[in-house]
C-alpha positions as CSV (number, residue, x, y, z in Angstrom):
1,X,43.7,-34.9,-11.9
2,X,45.5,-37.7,-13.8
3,X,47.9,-36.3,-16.3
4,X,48.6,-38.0,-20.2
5,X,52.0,-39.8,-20.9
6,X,52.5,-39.1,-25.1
7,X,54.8,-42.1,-26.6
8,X,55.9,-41.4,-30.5
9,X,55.6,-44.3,-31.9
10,X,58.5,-43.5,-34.0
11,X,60.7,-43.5,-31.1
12,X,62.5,-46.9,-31.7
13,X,63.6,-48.6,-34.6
14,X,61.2,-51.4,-34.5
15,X,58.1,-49.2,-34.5
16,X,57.6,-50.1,-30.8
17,X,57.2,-47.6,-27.8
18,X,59.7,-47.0,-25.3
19,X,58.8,-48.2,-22.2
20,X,59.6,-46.2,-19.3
21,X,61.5,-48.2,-16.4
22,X,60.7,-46.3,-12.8
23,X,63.9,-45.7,-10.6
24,X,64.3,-46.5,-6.8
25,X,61.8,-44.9,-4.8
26,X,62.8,-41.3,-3.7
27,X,63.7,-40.3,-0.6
28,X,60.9,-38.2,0.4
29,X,58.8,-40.5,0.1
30,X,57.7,-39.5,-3.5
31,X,56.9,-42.2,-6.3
32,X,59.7,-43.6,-8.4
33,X,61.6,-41.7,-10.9
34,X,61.3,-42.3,-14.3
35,X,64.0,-43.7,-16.6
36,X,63.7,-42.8,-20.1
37,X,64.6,-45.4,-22.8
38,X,67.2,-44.4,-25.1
39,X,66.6,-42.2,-28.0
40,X,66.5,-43.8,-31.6
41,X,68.5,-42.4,-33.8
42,X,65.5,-41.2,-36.1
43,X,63.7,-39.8,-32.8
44,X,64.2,-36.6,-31.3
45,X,62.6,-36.9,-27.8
46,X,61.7,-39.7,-25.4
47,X,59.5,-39.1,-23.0
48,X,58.8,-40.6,-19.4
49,X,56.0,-42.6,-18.0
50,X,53.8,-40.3,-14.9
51,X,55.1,-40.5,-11.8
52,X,53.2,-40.0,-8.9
53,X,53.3,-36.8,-6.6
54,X,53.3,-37.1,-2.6
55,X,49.1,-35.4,-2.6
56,X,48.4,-38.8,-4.8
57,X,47.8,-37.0,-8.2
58,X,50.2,-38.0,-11.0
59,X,52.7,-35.4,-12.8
60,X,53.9,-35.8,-16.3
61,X,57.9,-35.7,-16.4
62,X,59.2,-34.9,-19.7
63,X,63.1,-35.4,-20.9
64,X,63.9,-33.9,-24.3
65,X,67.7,-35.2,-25.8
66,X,68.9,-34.2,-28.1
67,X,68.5,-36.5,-31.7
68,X,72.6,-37.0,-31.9
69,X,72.6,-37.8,-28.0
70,X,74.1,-34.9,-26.3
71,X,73.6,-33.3,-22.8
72,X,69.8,-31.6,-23.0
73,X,70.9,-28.5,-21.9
74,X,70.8,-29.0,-18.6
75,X,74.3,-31.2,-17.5
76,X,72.8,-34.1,-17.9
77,X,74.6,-37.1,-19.3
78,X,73.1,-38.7,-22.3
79,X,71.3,-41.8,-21.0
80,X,71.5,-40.0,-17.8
81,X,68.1,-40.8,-15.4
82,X,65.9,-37.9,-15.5
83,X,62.6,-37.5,-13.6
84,X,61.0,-34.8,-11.6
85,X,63.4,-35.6,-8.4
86,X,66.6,-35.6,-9.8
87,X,67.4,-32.2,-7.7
88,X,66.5,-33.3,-4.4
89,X,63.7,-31.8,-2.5
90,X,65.4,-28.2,-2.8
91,X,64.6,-27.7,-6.5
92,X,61.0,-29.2,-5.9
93,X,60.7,-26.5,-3.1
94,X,61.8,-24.0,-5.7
95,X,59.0,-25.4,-8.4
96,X,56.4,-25.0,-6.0
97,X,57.4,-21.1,-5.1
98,X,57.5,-20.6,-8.4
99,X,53.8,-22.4,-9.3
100,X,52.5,-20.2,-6.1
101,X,53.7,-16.7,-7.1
102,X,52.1,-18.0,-11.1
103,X,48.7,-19.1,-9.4
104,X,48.6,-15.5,-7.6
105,X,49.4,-13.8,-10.9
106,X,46.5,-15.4,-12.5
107,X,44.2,-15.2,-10.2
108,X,44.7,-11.1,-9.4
109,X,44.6,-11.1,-13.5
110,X,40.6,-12.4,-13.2
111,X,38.3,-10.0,-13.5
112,X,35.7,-11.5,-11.1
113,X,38.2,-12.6,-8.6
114,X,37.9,-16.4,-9.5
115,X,40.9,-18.7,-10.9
116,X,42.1,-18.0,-14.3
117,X,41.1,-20.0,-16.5
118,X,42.9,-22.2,-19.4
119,X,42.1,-22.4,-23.0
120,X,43.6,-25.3,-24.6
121,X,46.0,-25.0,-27.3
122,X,44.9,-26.8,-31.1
123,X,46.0,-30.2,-31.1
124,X,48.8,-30.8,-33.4
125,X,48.3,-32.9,-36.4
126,X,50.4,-36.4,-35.0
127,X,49.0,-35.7,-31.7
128,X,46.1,-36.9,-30.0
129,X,46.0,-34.5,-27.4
130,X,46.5,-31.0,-26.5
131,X,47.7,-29.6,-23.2
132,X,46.6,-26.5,-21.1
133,X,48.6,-23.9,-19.3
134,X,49.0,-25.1,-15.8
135,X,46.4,-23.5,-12.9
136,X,46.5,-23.1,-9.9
137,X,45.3,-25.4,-7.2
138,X,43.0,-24.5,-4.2
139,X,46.1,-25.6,-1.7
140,X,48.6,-23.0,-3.8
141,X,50.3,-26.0,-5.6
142,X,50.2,-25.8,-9.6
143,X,48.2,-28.5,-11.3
144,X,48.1,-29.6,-15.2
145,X,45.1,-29.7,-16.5
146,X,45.0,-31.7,-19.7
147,X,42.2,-31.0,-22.4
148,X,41.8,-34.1,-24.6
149,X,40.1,-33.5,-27.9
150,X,40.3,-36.1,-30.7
151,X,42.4,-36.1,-33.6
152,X,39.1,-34.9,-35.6
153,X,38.5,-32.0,-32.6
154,X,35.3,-33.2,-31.4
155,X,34.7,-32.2,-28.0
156,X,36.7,-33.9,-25.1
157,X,34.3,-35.7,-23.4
158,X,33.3,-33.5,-20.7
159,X,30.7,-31.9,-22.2
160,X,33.0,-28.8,-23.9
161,X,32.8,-27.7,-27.2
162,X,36.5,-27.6,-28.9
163,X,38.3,-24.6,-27.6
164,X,36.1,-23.5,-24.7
165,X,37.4,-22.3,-21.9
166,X,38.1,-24.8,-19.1
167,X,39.8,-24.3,-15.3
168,X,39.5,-24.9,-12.0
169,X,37.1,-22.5,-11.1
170,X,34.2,-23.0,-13.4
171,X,31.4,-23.3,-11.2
172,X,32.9,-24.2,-7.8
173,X,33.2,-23.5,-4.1
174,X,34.2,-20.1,-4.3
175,X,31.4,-18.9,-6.9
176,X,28.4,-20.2,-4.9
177,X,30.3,-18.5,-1.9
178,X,29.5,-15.2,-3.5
179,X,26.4,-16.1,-5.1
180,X,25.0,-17.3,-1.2
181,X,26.3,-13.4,-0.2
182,X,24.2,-11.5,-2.6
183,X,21.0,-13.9,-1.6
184,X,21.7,-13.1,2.3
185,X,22.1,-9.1,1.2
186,X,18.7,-9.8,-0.4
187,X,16.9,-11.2,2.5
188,X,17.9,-9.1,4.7
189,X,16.4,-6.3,2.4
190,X,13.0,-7.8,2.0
191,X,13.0,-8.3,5.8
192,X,13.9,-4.8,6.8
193,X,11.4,-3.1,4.0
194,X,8.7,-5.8,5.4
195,X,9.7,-4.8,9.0
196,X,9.0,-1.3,8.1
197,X,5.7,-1.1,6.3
198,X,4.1,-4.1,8.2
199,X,5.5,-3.4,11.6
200,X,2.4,-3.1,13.6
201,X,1.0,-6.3,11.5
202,X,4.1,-8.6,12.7
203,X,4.0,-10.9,15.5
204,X,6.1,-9.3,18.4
205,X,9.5,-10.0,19.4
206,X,10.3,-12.0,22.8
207,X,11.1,-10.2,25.7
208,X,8.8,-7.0,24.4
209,X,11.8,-6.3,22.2
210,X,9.2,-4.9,19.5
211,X,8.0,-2.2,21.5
212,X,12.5,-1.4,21.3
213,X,12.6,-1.9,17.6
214,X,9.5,0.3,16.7
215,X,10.8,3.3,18.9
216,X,13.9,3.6,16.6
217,X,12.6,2.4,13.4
218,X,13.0,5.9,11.9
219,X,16.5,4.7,12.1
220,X,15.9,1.6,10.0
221,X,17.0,4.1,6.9
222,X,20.4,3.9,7.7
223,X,20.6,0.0,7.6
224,X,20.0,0.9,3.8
225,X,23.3,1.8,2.7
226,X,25.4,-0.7,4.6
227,X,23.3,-2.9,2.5
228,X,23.8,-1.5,-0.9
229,X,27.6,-1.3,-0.1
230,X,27.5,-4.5,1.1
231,X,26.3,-6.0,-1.5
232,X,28.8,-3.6,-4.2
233,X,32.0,-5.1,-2.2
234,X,31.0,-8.6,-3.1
235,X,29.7,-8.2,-6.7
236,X,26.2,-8.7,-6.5
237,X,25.0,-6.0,-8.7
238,X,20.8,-7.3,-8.4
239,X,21.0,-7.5,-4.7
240,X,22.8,-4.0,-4.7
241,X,19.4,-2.9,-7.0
242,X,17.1,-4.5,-4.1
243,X,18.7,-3.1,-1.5
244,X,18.3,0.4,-2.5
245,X,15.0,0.4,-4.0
246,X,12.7,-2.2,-1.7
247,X,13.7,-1.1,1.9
248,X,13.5,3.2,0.9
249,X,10.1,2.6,-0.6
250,X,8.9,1.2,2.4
251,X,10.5,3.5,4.7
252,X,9.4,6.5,2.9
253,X,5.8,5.0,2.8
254,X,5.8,4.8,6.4
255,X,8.1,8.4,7.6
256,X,8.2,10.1,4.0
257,X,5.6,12.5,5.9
258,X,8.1,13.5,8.3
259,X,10.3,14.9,6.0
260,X,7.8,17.6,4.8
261,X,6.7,20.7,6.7
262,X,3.2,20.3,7.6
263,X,3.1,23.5,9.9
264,X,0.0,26.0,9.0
265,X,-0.3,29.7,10.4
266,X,-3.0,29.9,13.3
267,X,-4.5,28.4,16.3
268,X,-6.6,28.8,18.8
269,X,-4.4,27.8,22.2
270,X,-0.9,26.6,22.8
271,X,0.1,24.0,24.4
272,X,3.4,23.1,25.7
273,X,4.7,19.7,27.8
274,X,8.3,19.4,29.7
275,X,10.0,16.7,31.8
276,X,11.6,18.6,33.5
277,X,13.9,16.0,35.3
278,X,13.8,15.6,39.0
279,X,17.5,16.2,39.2
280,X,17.6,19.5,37.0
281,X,20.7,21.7,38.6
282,X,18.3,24.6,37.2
283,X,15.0,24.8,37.8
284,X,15.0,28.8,37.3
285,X,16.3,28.3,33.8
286,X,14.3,26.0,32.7
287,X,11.1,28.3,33.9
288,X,12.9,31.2,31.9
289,X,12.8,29.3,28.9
290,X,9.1,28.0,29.0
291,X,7.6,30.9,30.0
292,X,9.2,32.2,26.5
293,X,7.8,29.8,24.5
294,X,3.9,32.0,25.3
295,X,2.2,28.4,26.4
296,X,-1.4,28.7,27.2
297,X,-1.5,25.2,28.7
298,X,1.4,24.3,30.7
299,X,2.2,20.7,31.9
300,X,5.2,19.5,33.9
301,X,6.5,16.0,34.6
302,X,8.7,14.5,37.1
303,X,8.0,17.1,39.7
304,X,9.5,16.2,43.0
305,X,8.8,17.5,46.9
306,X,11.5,19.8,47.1
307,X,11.1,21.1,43.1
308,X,7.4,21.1,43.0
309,X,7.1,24.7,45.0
310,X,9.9,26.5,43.2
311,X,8.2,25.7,40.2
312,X,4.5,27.0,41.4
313,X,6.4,30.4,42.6
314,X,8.3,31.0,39.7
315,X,5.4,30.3,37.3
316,X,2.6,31.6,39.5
317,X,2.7,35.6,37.5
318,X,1.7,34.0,34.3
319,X,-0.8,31.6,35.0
320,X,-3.1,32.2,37.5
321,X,-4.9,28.6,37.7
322,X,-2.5,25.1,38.4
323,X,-2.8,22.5,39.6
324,X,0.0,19.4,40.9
325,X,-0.3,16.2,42.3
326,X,2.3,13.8,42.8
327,X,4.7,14.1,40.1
328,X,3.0,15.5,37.4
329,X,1.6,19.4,36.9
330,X,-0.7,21.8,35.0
331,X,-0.4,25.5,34.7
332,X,-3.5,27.3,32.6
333,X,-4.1,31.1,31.7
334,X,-7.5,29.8,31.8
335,X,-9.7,28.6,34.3
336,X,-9.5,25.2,35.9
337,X,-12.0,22.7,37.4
338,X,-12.8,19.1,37.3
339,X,-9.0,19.0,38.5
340,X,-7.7,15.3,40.4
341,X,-5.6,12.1,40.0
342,X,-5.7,9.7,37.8
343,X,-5.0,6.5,39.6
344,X,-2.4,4.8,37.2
345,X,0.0,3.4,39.8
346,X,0.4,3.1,43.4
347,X,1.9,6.6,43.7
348,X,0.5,9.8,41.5
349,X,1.9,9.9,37.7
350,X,-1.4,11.6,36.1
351,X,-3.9,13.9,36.5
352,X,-6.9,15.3,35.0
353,X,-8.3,18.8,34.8
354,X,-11.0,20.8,32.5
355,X,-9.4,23.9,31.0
356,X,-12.7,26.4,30.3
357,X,-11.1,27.3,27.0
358,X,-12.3,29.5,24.3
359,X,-15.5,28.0,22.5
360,X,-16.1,25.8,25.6
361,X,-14.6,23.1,28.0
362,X,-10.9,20.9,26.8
363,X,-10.1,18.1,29.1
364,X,-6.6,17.8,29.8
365,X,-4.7,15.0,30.7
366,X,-0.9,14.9,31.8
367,X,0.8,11.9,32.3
368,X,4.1,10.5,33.2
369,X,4.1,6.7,32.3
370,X,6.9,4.3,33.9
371,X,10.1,4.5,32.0
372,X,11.1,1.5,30.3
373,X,14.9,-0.8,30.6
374,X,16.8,-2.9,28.5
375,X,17.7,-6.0,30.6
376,X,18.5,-9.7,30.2
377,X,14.7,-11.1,29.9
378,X,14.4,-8.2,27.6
379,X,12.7,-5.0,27.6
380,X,11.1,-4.2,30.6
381,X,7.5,-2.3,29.6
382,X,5.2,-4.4,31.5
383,X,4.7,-1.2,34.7
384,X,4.4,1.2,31.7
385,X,2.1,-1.0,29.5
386,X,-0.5,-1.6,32.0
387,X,0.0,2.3,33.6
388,X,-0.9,2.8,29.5
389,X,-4.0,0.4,29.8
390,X,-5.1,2.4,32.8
391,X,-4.7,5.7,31.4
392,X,-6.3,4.7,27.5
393,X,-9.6,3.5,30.1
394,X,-9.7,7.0,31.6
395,X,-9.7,8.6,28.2
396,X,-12.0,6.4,26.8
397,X,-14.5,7.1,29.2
398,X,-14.1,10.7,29.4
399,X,-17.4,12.5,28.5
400,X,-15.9,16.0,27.4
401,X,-15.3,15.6,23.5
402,X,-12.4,17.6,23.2
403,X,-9.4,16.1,24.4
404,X,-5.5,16.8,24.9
405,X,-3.2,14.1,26.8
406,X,0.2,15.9,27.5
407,X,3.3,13.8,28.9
408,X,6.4,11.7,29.0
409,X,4.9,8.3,27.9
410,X,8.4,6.6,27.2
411,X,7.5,5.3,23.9
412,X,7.0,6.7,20.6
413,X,3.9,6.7,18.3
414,X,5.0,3.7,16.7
415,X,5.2,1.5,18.9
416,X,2.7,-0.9,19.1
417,X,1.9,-0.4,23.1
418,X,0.5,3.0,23.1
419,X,-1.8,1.7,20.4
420,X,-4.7,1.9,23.1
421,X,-4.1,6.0,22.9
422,X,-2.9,5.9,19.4
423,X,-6.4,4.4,17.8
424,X,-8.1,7.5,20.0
425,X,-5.9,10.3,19.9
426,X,-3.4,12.0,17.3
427,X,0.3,12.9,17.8
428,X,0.3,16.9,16.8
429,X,4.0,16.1,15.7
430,X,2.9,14.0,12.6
431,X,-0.2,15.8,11.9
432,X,1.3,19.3,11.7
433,X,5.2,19.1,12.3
434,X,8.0,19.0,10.8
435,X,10.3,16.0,11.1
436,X,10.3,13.5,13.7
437,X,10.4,15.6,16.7
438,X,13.0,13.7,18.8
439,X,13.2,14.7,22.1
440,X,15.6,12.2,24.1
441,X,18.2,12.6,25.2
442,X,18.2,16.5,25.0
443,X,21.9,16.5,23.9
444,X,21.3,14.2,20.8
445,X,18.1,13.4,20.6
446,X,17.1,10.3,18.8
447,X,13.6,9.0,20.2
448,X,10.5,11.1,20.7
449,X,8.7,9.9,24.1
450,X,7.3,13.1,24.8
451,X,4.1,13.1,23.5
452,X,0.9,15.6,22.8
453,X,-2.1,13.4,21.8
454,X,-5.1,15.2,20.6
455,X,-9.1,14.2,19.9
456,X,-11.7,16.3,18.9
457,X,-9.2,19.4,18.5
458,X,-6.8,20.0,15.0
459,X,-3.8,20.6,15.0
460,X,-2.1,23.9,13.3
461,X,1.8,23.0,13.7
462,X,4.2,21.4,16.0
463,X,7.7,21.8,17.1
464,X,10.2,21.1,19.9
465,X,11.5,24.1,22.3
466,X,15.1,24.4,22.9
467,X,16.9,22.5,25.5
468,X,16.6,23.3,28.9
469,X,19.0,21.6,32.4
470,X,16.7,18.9,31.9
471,X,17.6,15.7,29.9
472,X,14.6,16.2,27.9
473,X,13.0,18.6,25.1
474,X,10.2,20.3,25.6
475,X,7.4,20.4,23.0
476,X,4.7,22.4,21.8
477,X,1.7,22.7,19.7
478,X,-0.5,25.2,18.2
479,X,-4.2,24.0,18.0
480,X,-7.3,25.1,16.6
481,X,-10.5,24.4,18.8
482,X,-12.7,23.7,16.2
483,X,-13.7,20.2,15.8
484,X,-11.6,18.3,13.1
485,X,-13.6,18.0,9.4
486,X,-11.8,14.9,9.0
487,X,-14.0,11.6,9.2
């Protein structure tokens, strides 16, 4: 930024202008000083050519004397050389504190955070130029910046109209900063509401991380607020507006059901479904509470050896007809037949039995798919995945028409793998619940794995039981055996 030099033309007898005549080199390193010429007696001022400042930007040194020659105020000699060094590199050191704590002033003053900015003053009638308050630099040094408008106040060549408003901080680095903040804020909104409502559309992640994401996208809502606050701290009112309004009405056009009670009075048979964790400390508890709950149907997952017969005693008074294999359980105050494995591993994880239910025969699945873990190639679902493709065969070709599948499948209803059990069969939690059900980890539950899947049978309501030892909920459902009117 090159600063003016102003020389009266009345400052010497002969009309001429005083020339400046530069000192000896500084010390630091700094341009010459500046020697004013004398005064003429008619002038009032004389003023020094630019020196140069150490950055390479030129500074504009005025000394005022007096018109009868005396000191100017400051102990100075008349004659005396004058120039923005005469101090020593203490009073500079001193200017620039003083420029800093200005610049900080002004720029707390803005109301958008950005540097202040100057308005020129009216050029004077004898002058051609008129000069602006100093601002402050982006390295915290003051600079001058020098508005030239005509005599006539035509604008200064810079394209600004006389008077507007001019600075350092028109349109610069730190205004695209924040204008690059509120665009990111807006991605990220159209890319979590898209997310959301086209989940099952998207290509998956790597790794079989979208089988991760859809399990907790319930939880997507709360990515909504950080955004909107987000995009408040840094100003970016439109993003703020996008934030809030794009991503909530796609989450509430994918989950708004779950916020409603859909439960209706009735039902025909009820069905309940437990993991009732190999490890349970209390396998006499958790029989205590499931025999409250009044189940008709009774499944069990992650039996073990040693758990398996404890269970059969305790429960063996209220349901006459069970059946176990492997891991996985099914207790019925109705008859049972049909009743074996379903091979979907090596070892037994399912079974299959026909309940002789009111109004005629419900086949019955229970299942315990492999659990699923985050590691470093990703999330390992392929063992449960293809124990899913397995299972979805089984129920595809099963020729009863009423079905039930109870069990832990380890993934939730959105997620895009239990799609071949999904496009068949219908969770009883969003069909006739209320809320999302979570069932793991029984503590603080935030996913629901635990699944009843119905076909051919409608559901009345839904609901989870209370915990048990076991790390999982239980859950239950009250159906009606009458084919469902829907299409």
């Amino acid at each position: 930024m090159t600063a003016t030099t102003r020389r009266d033309p009345a400052a010497v007898p002969d009309g001429g202008t005083a020339e400046p005549v530069p000192s000896p080199a500084a010390p630091d390193g700094r341009a010459a000083q500046t020697v004013p010429s004398p005064a003429a007696p008619d002038s009032g001022a004389a003023e020094s050519a630019p020196s140069t400042a150490a950055d390479g930007r030129a500074e504009q040194t005025v000394c005022s004397l007096a018109a009868d020659g005396t000191a100017d105020g400051r102990g100075r000699a008349p004659g005396a050389a004058v120039g923005v060094g005469d101090a020593g590199p203490r009073r500079r050191w001193w200017r620039r504190r003083g420029a800093a704590v200005t610049g900080c002033s002004v720029f707390l003053a803005a109301p958008d955070g950005r540097a202040a900015q100057t308005v020129p003053s009216p050029a004077a009638p004898d002058s051609g130029a008129a000069e602006s308050a100093p601002s402050t630099a982006a390295d915290g040094r003051a600079e001058q910046t020098v508005c030239s408008l005509a005599a006539d106040g035509t604008a200064d060549g810079r394209g600004r109209a006389p008077g507007a408003a001019v600075g350092v901080g028109d349109a610069g680095p730190r205004r695209r900063w924040w204008r690059r903040r509120g665009a990111a804020v807006t991605g990220c909104s159209v890319f979590l509401a898209v997310s959301v409502a086209g989940h099952g559309r998207l290509p998956g992640l790597p790794g079989r991380l979208s089988s991760l994401a859809e399990t907790l996208l319930p939880w997507s809502a709360l990515a909504v607020p950080v955004l909107v606050t987000a995009a408040l701290l840094w100003r970016a009112r439109v993003a703020a507006v996008v934030a809030l309004v794009v991503p909530a009405v796609a989450w509430l056009t994918a989950f708004g059901g779950a916020l409603t009670d859909k439960t209706t009075p009735g039902g025909d048979l009820t069905l309940v479904s437990h993991n009732v964790e190999q490890a349970n400390p209390d396998p006499a508890g958790t029989v205590r509470s499931l025999l409250a709950a009044g189940a008709d149907v009774l499944a069990l997952e992650e039996l073990s050896p040693a758990t398996a017969p404890a269970y059969e005693r305790a429960l063996a008074e209220s349901y006459p007809y069970h059946f176990y294999e492997g891991t996985v359980g099914l207790w019925s105050v109705h008859p049972l037949s049909d009743a074996r494995a379903v091979p979907i591993m090596p070892w037994t994880r399912a079974m299959r039995a026909t309940v002789d239910a009111p109004g005629g025969p419900l086949a019955v699945y229970v299942a315990h798919l492999p659990s699923v873990r985050v590691g470093p190639g990703g999330f390992t679902a392929g063992a449960r995945d293809e124990a899913l493709g397995l299972l979805a065969a089984e129920v595809r070709a099963e020729p009863v028409r009423r079905v039930v599948l109870l069990g832990d499948l380890n993934g939730s209803t959105d997620d895009r793998a239990l799609r071949p059990l999904t496009d068949r069969l219908v969770s009883a939690q969003a069909a006739a619940g209320a809320g999302f059900g979570f069932t793991w980890p029984a503590r603080l539950p935030v996913v629901r794995i635990d699944q009843i899947l119905l076909g051919g049978v409608r559901a009345a309501s839904a609901w989870t039981l209370p915990a048990t030892a076991s790390d999982h909920l239980p859950v239950a459902a009250r159906i009606h055996l009458a084919p469902d009117p829907a299409p």
